[in-house]
C-alpha positions in Angstrom: -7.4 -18.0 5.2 -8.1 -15.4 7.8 -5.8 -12.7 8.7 -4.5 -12.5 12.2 -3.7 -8.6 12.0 -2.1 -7.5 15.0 -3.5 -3.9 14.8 -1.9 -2.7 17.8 1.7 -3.7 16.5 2.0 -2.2 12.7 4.6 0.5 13.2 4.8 3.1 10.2 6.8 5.5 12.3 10.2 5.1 9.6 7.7 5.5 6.5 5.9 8.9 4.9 1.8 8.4 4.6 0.0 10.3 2.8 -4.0 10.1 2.9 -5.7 11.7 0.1 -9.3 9.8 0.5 -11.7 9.7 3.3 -11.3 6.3 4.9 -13.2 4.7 7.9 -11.3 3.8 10.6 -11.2 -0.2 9.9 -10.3 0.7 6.2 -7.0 2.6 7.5 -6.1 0.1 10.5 -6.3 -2.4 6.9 -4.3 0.1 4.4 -1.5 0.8 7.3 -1.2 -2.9 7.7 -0.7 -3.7 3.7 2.1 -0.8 3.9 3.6 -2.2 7.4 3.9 -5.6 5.5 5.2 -4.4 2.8 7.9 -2.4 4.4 9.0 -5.5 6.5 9.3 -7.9 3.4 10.8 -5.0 1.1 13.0 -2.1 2.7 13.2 -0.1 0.1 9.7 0.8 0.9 10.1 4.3 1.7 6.6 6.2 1.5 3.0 5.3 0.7 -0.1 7.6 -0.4 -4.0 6.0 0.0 -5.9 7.7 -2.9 -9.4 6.5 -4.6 -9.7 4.9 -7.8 -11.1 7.4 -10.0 -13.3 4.7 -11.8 -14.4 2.9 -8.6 -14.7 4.9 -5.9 -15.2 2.3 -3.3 -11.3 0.8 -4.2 -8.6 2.2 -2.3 -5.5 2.4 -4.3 -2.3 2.2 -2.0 0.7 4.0 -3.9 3.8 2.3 -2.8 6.7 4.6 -3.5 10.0 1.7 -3.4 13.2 3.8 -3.6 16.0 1.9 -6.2 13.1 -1.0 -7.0 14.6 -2.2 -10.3 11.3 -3.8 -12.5 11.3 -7.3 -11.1 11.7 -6.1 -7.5 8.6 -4.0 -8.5 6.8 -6.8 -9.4 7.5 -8.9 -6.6 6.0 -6.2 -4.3 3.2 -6.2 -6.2 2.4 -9.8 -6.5 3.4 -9.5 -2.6 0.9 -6.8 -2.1 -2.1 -8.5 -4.2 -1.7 -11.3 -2.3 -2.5 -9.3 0.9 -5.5 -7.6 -0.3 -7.0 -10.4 -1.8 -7.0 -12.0 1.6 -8.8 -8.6 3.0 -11.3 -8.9 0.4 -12.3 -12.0 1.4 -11.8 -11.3 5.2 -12.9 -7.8 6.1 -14.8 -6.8 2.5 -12.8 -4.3 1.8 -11.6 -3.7 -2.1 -7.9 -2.2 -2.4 -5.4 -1.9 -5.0 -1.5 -1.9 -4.6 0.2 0.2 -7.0 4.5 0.3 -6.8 6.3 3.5 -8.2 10.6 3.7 -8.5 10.6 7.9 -7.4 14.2 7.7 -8.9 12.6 7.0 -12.2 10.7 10.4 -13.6 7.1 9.4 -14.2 4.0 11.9 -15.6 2.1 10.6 -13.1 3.4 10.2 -9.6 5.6 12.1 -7.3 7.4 11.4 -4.5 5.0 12.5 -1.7 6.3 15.5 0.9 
């Protein structure tokens, strides 16, 4: 399958983005369109960071931030998510990784971003 990505269309104006890895213009148009996706399937979508995967640098990792996700809604964005990159591995080349996180639920790891 081959994505028809309307670049011109994805719309992130409601949703906080925070890029924290250099990214080539193709590889952002593609990370804006995973969050712009996910945001129309799954409201509570609320802010997304692009970061590197520490053990592969060539991954991008997109932190979804899903405000009141309980775990299977988190799951579902996830499955939702893989399914998109997978199809812009195959398409554009491009490895990414969709990661969910609850910011109402205190984690070690993540914080909401700013």
């Amino acid at each position: 399958m081959v994505l028809d990505i309307d670049f011109e269309a994805i719309d992130l104006h409601d949703i906080s983005v925070k890029v924290e890895i250099d990214l080539n213009h193709k590889q952002r148009e593609l990370a804006d369109y995973v969050v712009s996706e996910l945001r129309h399937h799954f409201p509570e979508v609320c802010a997304a960071v692009y970061e590197q995967v520490p053990t592969y640098s060539e991954y991008v990792q997109i932190t979804i931030f899903a405000r009141g996700a309980d775990e299977d809604r988190i799951s579902e964005i996830r499955s939702f998510g893989a399914d998109i990159v997978s199809d812009i591995l195959v398409d554009y080349g491009y490895m990414m990784l969709v990661g969910v996180h609850n910011p109402l639920v205190p984690s070690a790891f993540y914080q909401e971003p700013a």
